[in-house]
N, CA and C atoms as a LAMMPS dump frame, in Angstrom:
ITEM: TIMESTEP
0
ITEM: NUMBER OF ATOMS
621
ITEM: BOX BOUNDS ff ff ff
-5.0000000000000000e+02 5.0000000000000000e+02
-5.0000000000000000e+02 5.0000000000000000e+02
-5.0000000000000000e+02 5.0000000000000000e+02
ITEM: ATOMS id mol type element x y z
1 1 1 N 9.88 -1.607 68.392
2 1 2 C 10.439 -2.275 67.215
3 1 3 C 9.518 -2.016 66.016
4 2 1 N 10.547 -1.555 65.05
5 2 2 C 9.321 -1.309 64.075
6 2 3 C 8.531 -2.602 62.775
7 3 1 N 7.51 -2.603 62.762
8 3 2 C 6.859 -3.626 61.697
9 3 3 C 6.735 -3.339 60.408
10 4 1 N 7.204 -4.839 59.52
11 4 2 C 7.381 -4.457 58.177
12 4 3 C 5.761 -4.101 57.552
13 5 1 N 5.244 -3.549 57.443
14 5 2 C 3.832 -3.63 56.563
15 5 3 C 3.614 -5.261 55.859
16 6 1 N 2.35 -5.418 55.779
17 6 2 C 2.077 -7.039 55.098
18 6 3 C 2.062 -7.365 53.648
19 7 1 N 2.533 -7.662 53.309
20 7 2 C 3.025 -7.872 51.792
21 7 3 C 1.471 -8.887 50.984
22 8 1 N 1.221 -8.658 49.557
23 8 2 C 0.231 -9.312 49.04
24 8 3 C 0.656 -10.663 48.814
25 9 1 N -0.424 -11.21 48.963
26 9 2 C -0.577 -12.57 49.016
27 9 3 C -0.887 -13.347 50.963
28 10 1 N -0.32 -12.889 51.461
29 10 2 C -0.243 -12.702 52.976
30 10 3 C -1.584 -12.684 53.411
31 11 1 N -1.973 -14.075 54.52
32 11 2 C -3.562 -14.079 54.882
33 11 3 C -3.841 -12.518 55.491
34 12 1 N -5.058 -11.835 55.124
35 12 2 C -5.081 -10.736 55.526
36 12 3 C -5.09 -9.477 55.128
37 13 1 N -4.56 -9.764 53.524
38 13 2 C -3.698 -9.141 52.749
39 13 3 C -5.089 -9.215 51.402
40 14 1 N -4.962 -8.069 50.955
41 14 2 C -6.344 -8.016 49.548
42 14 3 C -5.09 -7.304 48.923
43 15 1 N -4.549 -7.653 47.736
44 15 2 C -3.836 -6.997 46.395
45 15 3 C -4.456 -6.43 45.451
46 16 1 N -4.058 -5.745 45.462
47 16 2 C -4.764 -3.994 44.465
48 16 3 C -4.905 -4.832 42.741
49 17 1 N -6.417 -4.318 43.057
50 17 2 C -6.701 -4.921 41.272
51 17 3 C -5.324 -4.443 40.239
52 18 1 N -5.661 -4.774 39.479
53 18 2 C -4.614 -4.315 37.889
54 18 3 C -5.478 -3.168 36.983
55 19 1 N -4.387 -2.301 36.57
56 19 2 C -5.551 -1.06 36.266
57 19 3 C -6.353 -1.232 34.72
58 20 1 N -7.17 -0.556 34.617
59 20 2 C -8.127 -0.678 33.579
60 20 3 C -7.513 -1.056 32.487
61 21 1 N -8.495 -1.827 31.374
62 21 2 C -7.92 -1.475 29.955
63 21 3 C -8.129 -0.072 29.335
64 22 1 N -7.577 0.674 28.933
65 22 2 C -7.913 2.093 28.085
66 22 3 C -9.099 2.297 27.266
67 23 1 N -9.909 3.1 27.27
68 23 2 C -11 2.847 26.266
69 23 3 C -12.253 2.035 27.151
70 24 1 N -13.26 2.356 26.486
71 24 2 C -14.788 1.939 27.121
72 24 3 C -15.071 0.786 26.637
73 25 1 N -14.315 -0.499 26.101
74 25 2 C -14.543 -1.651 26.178
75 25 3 C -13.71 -2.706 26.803
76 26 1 N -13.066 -1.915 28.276
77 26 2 C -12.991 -2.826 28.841
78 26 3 C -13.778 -3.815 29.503
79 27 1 N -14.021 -4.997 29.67
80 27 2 C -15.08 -5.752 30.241
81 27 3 C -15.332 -5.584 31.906
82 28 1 N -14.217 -4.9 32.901
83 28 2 C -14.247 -4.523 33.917
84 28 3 C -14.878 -3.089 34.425
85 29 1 N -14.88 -2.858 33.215
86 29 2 C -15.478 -1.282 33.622
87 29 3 C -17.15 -1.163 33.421
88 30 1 N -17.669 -2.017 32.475
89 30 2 C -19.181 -2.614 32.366
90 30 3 C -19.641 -3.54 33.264
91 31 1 N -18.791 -4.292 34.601
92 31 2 C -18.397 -4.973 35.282
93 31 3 C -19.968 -4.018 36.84
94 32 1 N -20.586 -4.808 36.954
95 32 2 C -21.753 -4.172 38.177
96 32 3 C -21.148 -3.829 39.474
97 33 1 N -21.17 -2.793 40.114
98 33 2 C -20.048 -3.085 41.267
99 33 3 C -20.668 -3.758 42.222
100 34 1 N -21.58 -4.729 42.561
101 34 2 C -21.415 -5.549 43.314
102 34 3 C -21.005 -6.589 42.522
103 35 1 N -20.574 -7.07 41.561
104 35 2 C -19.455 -8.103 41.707
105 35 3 C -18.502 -7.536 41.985
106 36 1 N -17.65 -6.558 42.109
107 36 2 C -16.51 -6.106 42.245
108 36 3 C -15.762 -5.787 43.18
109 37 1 N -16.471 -6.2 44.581
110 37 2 C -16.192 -6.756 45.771
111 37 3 C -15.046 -7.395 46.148
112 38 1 N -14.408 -7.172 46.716
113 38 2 C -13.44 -7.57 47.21
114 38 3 C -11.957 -8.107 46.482
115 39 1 N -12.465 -7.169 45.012
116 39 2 C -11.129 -7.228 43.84
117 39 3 C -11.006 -8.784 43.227
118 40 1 N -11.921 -9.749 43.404
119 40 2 C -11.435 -11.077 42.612
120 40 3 C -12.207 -10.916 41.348
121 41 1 N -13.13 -10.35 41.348
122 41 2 C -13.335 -10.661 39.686
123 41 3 C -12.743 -9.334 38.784
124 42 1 N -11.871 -8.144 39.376
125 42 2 C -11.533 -7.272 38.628
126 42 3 C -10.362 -8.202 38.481
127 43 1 N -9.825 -9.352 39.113
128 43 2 C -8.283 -9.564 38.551
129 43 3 C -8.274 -10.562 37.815
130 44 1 N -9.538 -11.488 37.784
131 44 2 C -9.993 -12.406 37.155
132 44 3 C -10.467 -12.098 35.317
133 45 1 N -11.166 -11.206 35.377
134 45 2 C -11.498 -10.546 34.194
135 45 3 C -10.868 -10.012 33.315
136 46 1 N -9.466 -9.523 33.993
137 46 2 C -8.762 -8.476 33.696
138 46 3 C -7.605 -9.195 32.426
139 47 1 N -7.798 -10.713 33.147
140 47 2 C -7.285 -11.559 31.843
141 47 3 C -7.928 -11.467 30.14
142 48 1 N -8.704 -11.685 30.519
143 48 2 C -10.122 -11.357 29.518
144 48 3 C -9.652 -10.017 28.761
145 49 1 N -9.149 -9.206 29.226
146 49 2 C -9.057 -7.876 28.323
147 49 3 C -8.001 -7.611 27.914
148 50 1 N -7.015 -8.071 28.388
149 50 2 C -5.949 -8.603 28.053
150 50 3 C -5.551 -8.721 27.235
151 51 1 N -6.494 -10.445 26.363
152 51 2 C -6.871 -11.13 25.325
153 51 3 C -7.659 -10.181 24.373
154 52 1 N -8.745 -9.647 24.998
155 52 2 C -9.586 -9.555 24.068
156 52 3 C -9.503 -8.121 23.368
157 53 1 N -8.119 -7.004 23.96
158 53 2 C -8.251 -5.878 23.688
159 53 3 C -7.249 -5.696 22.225
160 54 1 N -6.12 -6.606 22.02
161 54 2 C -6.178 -6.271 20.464
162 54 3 C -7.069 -6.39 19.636
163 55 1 N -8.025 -7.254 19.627
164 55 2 C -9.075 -7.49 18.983
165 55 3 C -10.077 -6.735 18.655
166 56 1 N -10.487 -6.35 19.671
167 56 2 C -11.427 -4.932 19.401
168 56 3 C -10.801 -4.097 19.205
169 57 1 N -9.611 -3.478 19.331
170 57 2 C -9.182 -2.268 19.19
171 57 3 C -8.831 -2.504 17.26
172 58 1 N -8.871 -3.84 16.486
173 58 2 C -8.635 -3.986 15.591
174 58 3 C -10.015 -3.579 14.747
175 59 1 N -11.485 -4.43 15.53
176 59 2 C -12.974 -3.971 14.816
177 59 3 C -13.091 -2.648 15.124
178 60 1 N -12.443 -1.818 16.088
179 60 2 C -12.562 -0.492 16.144
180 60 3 C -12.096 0.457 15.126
181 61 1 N -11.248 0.157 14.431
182 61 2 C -10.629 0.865 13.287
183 61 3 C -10.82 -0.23 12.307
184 62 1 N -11.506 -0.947 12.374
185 62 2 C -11.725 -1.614 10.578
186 62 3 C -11.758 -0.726 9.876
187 63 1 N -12.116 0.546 9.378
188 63 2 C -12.565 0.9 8.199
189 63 3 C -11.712 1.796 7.62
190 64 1 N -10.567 1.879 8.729
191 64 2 C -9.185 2.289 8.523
192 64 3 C -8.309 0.969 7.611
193 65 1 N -8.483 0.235 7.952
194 65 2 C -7.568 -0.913 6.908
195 65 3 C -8.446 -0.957 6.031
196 66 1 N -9.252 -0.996 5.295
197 66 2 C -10.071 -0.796 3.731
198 66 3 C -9.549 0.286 3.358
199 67 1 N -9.136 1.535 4.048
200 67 2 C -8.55 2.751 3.3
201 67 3 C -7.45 2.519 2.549
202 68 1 N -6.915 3.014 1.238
203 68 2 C -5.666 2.438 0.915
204 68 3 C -4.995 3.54 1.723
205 69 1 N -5.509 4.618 2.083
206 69 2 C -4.216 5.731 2.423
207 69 3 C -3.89 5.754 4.098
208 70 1 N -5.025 4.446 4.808
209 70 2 C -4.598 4.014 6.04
210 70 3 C -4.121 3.104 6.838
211 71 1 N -4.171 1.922 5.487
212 71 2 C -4.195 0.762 5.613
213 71 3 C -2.457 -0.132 5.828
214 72 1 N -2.463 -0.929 6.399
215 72 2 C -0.971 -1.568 6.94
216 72 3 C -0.584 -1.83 5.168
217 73 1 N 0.514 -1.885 5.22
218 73 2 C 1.233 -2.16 4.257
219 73 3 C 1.183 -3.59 3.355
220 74 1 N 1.2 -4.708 4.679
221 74 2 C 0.49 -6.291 4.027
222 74 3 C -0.518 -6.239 3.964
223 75 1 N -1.896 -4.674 4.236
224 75 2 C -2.739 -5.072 3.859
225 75 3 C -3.303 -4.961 2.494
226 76 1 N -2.455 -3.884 2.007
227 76 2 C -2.84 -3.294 1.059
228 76 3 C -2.329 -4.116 -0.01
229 77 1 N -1.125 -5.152 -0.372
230 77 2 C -0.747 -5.834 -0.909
231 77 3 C -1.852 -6.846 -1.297
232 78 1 N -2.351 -6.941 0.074
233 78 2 C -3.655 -8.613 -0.107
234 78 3 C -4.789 -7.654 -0.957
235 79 1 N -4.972 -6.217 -0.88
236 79 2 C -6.327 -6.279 -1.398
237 79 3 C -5.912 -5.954 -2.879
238 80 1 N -4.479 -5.544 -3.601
239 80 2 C -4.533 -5.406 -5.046
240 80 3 C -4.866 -6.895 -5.339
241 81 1 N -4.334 -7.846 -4.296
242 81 2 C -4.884 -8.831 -5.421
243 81 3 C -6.088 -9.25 -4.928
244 82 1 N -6.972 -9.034 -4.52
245 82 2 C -8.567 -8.681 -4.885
246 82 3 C -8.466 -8.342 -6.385
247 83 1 N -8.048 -7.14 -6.589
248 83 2 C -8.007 -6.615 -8.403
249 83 3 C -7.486 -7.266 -9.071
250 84 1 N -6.845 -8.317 -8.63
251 84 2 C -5.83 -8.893 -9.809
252 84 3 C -4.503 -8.147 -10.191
253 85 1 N -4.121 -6.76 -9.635
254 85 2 C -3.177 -5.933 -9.682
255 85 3 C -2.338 -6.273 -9.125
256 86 1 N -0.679 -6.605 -10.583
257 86 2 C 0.233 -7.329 -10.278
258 86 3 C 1.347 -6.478 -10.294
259 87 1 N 2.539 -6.283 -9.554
260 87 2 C 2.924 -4.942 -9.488
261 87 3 C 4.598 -5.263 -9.153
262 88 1 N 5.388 -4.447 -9.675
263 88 2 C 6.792 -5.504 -9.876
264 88 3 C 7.45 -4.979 -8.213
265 89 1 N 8 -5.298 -7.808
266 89 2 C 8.672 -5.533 -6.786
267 89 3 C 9.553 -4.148 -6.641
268 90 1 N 9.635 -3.489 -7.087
269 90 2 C 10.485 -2.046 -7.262
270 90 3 C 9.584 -1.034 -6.57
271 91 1 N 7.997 -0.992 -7.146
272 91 2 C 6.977 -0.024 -7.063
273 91 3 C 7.063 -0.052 -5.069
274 92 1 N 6.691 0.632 -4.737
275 92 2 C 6.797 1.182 -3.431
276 92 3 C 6.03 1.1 -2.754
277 93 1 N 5.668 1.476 -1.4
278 93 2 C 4.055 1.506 -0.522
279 93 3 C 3.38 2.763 -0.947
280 94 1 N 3.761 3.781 -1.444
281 94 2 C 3.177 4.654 -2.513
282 94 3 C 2.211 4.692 -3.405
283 95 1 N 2.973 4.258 -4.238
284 95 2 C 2.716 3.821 -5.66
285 95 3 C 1.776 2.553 -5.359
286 96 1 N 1.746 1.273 -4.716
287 96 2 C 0.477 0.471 -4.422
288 96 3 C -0.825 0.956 -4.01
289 97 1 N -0.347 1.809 -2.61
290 97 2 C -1.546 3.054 -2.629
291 97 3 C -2.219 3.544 -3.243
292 98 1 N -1.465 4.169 -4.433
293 98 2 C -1.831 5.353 -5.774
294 98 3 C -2.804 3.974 -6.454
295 99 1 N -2.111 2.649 -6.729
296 99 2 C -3.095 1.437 -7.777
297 99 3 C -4.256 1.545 -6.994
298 100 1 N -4.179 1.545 -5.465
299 100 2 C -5.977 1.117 -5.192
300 100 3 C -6.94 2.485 -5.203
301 101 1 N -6.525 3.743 -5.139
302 101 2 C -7.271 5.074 -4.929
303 101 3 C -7.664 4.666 -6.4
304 102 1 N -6.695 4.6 -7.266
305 102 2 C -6.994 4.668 -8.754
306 102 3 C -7.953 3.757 -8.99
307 103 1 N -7.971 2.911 -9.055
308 103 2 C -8.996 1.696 -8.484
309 103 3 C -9.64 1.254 -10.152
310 104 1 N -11.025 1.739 -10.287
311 104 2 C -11.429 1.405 -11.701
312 104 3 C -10.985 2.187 -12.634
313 105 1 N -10.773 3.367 -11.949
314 105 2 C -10.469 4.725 -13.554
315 105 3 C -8.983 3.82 -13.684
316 106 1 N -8.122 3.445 -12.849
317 106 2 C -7.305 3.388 -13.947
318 106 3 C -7.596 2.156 -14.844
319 107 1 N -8.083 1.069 -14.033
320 107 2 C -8.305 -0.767 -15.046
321 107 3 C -9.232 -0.124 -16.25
322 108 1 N -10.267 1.278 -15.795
323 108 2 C -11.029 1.264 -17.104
324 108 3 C -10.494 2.162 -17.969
325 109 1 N -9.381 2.797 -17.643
326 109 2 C -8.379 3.5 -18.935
327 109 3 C -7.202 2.575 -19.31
328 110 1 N -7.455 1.324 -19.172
329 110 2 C -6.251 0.212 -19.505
330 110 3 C -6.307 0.269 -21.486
331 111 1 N -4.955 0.147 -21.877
332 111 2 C -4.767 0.571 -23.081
333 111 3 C -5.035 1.541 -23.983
334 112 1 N -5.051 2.731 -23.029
335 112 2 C -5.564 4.256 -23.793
336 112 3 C -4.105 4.994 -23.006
337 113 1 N -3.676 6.031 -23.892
338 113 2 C -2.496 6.896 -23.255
339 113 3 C -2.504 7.427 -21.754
340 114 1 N -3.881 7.662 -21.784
341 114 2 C -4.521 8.598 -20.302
342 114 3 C -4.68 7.527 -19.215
343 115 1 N -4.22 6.124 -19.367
344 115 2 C -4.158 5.254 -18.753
345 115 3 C -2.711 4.656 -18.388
346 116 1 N -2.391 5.052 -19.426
347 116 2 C -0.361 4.147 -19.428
348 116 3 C -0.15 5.673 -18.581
349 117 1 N -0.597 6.779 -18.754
350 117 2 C 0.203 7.978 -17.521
351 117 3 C -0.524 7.79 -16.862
352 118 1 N -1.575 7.567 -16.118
353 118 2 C -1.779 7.448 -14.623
354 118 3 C -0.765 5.989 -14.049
355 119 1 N -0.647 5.282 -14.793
356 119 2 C 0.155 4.306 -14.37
357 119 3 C 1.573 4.47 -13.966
358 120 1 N 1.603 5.615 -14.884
359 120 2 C 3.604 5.798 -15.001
360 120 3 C 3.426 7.139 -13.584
361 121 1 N 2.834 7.958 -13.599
362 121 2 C 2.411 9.302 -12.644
363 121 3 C 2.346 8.928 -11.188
364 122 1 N 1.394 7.538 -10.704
365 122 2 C 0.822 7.605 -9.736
366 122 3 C 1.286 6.015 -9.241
367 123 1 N 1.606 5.885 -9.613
368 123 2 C 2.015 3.672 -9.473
369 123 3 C 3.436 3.756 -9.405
370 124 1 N 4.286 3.874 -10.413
371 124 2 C 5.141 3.592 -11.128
372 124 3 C 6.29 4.822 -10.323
373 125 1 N 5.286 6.093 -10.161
374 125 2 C 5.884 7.516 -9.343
375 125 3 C 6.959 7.843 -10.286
376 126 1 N 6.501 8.092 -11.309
377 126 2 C 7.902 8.357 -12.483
378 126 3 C 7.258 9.594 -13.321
379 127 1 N 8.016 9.513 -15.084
380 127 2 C 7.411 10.712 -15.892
381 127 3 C 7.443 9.504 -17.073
382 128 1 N 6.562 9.966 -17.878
383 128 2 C 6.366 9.045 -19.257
384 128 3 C 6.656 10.442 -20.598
385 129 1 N 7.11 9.624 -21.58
386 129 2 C 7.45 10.112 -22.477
387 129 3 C 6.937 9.126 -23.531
388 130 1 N 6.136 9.992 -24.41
389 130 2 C 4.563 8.62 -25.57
390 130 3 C 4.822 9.501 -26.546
391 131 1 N 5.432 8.595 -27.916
392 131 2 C 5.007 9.037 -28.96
393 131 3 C 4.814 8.51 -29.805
394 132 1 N 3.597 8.337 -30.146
395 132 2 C 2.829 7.329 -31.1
396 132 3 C 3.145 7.358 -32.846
397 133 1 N 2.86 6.553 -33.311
398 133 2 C 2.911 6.721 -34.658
399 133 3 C 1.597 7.421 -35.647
400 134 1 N 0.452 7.325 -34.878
401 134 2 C -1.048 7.431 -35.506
402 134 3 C -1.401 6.629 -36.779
403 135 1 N -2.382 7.352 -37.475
404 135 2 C -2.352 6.851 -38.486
405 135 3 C -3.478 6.189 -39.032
406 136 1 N -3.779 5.488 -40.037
407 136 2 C -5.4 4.207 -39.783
408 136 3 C -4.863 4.119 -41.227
409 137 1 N -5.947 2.991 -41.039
410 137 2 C -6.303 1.708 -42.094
411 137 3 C -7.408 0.979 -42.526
412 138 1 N -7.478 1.225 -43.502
413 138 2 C -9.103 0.792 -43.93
414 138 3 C -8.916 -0.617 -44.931
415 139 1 N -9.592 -1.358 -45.086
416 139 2 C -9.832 -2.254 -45.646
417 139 3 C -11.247 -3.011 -46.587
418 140 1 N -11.566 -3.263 -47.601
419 140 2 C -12.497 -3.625 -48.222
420 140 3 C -13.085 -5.328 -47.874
421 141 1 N -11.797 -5.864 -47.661
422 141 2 C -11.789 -7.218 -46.785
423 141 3 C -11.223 -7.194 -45.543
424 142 1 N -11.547 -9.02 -44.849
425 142 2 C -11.002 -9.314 -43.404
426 142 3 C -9.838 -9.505 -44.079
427 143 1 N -8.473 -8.792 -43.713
428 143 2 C -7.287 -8.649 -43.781
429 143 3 C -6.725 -7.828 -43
430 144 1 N -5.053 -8.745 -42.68
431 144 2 C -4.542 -7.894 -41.836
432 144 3 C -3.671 -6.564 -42.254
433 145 1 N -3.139 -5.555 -41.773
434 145 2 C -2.958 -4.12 -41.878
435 145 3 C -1.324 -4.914 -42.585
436 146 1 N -0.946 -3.735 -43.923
437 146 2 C 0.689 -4.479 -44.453
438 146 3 C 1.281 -4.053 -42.808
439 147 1 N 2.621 -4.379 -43.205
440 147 2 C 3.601 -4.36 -41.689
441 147 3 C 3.825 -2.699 -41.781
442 148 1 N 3.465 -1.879 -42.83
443 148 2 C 4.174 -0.165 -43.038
444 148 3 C 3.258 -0.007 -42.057
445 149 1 N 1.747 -0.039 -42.114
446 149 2 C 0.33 0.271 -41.708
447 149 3 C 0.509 0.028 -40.084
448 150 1 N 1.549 -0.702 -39.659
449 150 2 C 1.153 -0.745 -38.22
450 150 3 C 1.741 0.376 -37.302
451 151 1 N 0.71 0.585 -36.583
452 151 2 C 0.897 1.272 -35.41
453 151 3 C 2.202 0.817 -34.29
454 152 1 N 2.736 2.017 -33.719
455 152 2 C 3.854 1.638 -33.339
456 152 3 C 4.247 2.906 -32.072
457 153 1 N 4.393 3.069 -30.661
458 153 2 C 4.52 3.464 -29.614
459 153 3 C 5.971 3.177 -29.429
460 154 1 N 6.402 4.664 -29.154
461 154 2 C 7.895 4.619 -28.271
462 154 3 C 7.561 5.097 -27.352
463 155 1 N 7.657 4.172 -25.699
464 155 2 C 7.552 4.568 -24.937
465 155 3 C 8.747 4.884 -23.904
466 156 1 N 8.963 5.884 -23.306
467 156 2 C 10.261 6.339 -22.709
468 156 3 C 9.774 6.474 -20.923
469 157 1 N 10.45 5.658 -20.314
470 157 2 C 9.809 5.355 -18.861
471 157 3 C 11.125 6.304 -17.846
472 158 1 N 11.19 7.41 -16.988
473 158 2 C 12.45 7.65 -16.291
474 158 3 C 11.567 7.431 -14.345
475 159 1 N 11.85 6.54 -14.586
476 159 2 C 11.964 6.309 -12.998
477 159 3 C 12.41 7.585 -12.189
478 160 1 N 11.419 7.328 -10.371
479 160 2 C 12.542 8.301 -9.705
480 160 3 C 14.048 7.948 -9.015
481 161 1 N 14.584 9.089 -8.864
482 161 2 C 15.666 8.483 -8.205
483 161 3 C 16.053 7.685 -6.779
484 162 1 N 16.928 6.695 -7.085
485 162 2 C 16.615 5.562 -5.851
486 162 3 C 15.963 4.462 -6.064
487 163 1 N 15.281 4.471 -7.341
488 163 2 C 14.085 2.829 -7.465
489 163 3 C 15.613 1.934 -7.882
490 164 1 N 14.931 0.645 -7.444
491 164 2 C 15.733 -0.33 -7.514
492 164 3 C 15.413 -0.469 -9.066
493 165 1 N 16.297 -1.021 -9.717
494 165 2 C 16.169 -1.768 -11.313
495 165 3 C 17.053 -2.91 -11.35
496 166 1 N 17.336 -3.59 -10.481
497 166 2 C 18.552 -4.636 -10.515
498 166 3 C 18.08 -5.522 -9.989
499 167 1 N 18.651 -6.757 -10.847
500 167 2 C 17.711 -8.09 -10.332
501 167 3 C 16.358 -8.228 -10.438
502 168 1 N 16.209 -7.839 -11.679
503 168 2 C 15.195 -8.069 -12.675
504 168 3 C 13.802 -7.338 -12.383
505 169 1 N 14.171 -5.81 -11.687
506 169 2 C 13.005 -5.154 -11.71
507 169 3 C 12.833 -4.278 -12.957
508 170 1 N 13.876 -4.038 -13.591
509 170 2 C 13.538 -3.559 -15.209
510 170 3 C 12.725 -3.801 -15.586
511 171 1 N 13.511 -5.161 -15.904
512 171 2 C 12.203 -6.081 -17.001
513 171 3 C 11.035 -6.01 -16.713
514 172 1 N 10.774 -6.618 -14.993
515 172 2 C 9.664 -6.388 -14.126
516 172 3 C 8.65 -5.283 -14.995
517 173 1 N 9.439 -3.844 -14.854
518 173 2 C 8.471 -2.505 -15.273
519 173 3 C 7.941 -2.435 -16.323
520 174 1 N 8.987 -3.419 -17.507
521 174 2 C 8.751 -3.57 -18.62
522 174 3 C 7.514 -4.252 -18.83
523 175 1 N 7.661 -5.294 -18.897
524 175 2 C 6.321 -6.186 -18.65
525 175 3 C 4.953 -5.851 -18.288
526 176 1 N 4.875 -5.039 -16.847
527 176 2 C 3.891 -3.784 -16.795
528 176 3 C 3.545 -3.024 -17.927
529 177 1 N 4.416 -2.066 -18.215
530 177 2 C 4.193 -1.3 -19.409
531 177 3 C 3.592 -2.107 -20.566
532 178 1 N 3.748 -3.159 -20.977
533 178 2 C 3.661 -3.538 -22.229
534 178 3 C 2.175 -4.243 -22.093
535 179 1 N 1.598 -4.839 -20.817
536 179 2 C 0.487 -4.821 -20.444
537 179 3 C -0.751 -3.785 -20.244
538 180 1 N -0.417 -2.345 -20.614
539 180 2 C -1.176 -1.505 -20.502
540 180 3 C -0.944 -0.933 -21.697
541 181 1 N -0.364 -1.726 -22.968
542 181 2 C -0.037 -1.13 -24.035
543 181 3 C -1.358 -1.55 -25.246
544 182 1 N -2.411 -1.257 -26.064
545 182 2 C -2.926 -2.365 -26.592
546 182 3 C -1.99 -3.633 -27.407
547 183 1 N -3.047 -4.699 -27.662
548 183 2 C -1.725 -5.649 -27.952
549 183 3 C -1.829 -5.517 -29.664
550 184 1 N -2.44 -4.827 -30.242
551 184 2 C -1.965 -4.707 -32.182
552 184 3 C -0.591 -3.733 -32.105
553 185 1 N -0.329 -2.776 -31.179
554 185 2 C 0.298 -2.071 -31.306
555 185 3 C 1.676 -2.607 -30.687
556 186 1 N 2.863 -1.876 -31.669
557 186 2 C 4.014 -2.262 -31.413
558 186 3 C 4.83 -1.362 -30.627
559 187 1 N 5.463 -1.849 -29.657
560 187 2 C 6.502 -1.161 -28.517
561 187 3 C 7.859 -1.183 -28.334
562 188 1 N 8.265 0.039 -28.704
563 188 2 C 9.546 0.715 -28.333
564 188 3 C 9.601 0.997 -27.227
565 189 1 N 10.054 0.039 -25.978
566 189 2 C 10.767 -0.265 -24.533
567 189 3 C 11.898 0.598 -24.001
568 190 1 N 11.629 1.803 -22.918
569 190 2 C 13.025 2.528 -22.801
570 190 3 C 12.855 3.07 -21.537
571 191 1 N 13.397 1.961 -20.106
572 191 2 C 13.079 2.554 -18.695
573 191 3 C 14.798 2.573 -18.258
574 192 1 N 14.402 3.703 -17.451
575 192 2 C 15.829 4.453 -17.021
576 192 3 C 15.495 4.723 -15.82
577 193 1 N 16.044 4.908 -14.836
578 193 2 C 16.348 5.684 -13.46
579 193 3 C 17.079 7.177 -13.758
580 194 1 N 16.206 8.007 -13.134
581 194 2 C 16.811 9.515 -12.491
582 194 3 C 17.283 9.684 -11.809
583 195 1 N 19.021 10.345 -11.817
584 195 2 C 19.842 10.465 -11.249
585 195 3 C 19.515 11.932 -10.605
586 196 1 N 19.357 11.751 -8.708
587 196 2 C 19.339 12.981 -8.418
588 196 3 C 19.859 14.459 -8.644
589 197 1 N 18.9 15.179 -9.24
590 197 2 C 20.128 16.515 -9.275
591 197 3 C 20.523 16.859 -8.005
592 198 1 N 22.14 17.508 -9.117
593 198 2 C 22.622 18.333 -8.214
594 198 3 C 21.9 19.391 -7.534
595 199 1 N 22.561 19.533 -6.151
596 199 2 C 22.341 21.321 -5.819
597 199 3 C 23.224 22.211 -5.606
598 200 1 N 22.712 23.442 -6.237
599 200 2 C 23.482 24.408 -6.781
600 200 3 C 24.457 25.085 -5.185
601 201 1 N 25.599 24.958 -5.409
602 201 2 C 26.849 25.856 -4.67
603 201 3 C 26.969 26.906 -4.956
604 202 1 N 26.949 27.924 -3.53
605 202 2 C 27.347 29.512 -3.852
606 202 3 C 28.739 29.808 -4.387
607 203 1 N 29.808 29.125 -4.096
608 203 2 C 30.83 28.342 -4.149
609 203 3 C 30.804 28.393 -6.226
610 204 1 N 29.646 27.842 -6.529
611 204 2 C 30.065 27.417 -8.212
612 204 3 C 30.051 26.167 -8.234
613 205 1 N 30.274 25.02 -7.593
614 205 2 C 30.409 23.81 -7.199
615 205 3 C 28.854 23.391 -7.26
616 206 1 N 28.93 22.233 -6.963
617 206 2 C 27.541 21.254 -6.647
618 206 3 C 27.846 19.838 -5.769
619 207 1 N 26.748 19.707 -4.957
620 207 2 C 26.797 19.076 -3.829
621 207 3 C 25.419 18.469 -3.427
């Protein structure tokens, strides 16, 4: 008659540890093999790594989440605002990216042209169109410039194609822009979305 083999748990019966955690910090594998006798503290421990292996596998790549170009997506959100970098709801995981690489060059080109285009280039992922009025004003007294004398920026913003602008991410961009604008100077506001081009048909057509 034939016999079933003895099943674990069964007096008699030793059940096969649980296999390693991956990687050289599992706590079982630094584990002396004389404790490791007779498999109770590999199954005992094994809880332990369990627990403790997202964790390290998280201090193992710390210096990957400080990267902006490696970093989780909520993380990178928490560290613009470290900077105080407020960013409208349209801008992308991209373009947040592009704010932290940019980091001081762009906060220290804030209100200079070479600053409103890294913003519009690398943040914003668009094209800018700046054309200033120039000009100056001199004065013999503290007085302010007549209203002819002021300086005055048309700025022309074309988004890429696909950004949201609805439900108040326009304005959103707007607001941006006009924050990296200096504030004596006056602004001509003009953001648009780019409509994908066509591509060209052998046909004559487009598709």
């Amino acid at each position: 008659m034939e016999t079933l083999p003895p099943t674990a748990g069964e007096p008699g019966t030793t059940a096969a540890p649980p296999p390693l955690v991956p990687g050289s910090r599992s706590l079982r594998a630094i584990l002396p093999e004389s404790y490791r006798q007779g498999g109770f503290a590999d199954r005992f421990i094994a809880g332990f790594d369990d627990t403790l292996a997202p964790v390290v596998t998280v201090l193992d790549c710390l210096d990957a989440y400080f990267d902006p170009r490696t970093a989780p997506d909520t993380f990178v959100t928490w560290m613009l605002e470290w900077t105080h970098t407020s960013l409208p709801a349209c801008v992308g995981p991209d373009g947040r990216r592009g704010a932290l690489l940019l980091g001081r060059r762009l906060h220290g080109l804030r209100g200079t042209a070479v600053g409103l285009e890294l913003l519009v280039r690398h943040v914003l992922r668009g094209r800018l169109e700046l054309v200033e009025s120039g000009g100056t004003y001199w004065s013999t007294g503290p007085r302010f410039p007549p209203e002819a004398a002021s300086a005055l920026a048309r700025v022309r913003v074309v988004l890429p194609s696909g950004t949201a602008t609805g439900n108040g991410a326009r304005e959103a961009v707007e607001e941006l822009l006009r924050e990296w604008v200096p504030a004596h100077v006056g602004i001509e506001m003009t953001v648009v979305s780019q409509d994908p081009p066509g591509i060209a048909d052998p046909t004559g057509g487009a598709r």
